[in-house]
C-alpha positions as CSV (number, residue, x, y, z in Angstrom):
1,X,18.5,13.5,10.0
2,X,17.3,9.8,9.0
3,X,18.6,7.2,6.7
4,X,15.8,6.3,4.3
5,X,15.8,2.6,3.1
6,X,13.9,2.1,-0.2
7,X,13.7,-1.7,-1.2
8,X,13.1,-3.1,-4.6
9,X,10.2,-4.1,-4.0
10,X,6.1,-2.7,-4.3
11,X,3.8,-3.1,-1.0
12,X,0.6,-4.7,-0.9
13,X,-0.5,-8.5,0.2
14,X,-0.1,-9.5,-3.4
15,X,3.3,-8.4,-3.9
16,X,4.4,-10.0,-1.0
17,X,3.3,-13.2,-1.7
18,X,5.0,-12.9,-5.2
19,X,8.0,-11.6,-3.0
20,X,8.3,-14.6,-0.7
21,X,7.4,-17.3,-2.9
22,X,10.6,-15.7,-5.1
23,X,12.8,-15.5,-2.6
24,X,12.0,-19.2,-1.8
25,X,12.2,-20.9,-5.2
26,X,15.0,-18.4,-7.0
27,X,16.6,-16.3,-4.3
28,X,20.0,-15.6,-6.3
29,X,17.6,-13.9,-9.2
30,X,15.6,-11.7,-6.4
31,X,16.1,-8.2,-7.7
32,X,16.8,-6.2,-3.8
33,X,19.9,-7.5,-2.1
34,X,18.3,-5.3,0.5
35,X,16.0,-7.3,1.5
36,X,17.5,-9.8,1.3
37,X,20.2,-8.2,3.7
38,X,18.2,-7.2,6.3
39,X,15.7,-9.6,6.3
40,X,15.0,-13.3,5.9
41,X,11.7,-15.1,4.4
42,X,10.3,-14.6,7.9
43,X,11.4,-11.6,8.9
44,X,13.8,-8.9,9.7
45,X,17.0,-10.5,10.8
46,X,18.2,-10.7,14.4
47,X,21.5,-8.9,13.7
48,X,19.8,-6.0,11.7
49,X,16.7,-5.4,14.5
50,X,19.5,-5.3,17.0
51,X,21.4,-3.0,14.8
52,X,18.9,-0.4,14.2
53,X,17.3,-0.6,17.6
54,X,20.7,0.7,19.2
55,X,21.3,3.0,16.2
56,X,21.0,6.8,17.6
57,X,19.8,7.1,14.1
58,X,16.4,7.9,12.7
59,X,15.4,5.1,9.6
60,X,12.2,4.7,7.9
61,X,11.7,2.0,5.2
62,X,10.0,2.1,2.2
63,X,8.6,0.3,-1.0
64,X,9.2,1.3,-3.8
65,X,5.6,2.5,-4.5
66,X,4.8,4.2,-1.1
67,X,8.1,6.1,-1.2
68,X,7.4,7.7,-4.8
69,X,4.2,8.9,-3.7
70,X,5.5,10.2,-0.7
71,X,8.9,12.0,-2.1
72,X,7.9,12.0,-5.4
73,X,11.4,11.0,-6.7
74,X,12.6,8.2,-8.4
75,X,16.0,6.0,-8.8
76,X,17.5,2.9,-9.2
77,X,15.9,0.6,-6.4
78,X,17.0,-0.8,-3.8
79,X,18.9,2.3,-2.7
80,X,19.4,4.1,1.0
81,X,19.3,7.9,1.1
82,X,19.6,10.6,3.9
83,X,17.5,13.0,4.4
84,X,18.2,16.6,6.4
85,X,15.2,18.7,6.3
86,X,13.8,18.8,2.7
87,X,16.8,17.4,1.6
88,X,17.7,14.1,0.0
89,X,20.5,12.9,-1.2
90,X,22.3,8.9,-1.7
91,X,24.1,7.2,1.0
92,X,24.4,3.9,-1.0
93,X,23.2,3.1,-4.6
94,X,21.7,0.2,-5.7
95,X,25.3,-0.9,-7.3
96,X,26.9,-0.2,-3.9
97,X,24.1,-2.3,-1.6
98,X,24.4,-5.1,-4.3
99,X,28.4,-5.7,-3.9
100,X,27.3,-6.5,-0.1
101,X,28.0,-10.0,1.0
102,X,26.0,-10.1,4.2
103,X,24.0,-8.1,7.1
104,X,27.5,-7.4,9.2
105,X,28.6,-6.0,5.7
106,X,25.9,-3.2,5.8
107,X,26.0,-2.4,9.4
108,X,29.6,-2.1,9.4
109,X,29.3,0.3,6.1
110,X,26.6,2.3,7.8
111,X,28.1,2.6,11.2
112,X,31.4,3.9,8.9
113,X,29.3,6.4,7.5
114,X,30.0,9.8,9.3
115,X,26.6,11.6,9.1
């Protein structure tokens, strides 16, 4: 089994310099509370690299764009999903991960999660 992290976001060197420089100048409008959860404007965040590094679970990240090709599904993004075998199906929406306040916040909901 692995969590699957999708952010609201698209890959690519462009898109991450539109990314950042929104994040910088507006970061209440940026559309993925994900990112901004687990990651700052320089990188992931202490907490959450500590967090997943002792996790005996299996998580891959995506962008929006690299995990449509890959799963070819879609849904409202940012959202985190569990997959077992072929399987996907929604841990936390994009409504749910938005009502979280900070990185402690999502650990605490994921470590609450009995997969």
């Amino acid at each position: 089994m692995e969590l699957l992290f999708v952010y609201n976001a698209k890959s690519g060197f462009k898109d991450s310099i539109f990314n950042f420089a929104h994040k910088t100048i507006n970061s209440s409008s940026y559309p993925c509370n994900l990112c901004s959860l687990t990651h700052s404007n320089f990188g992931q965040k202490k907490s959450w690299i500590n967090f997943v590094n002792k996790s005996i679970l299996k998580f891959t990240f995506h962008h929006i764009d690299d995990f449509e090709k890959t799963h070819q599904k879609k849904h409202l993004y940012p959202v985190i999903l569990k997959k077992e075998e072929n399987k996907i199906s929604l841990v936390f929406s994009s409504q749910e991960i938005n009502k979280f306040k900070s990185t402690q916040e999502l650990i605490s909901a994921l470590e609450k999660l009995s997969l």
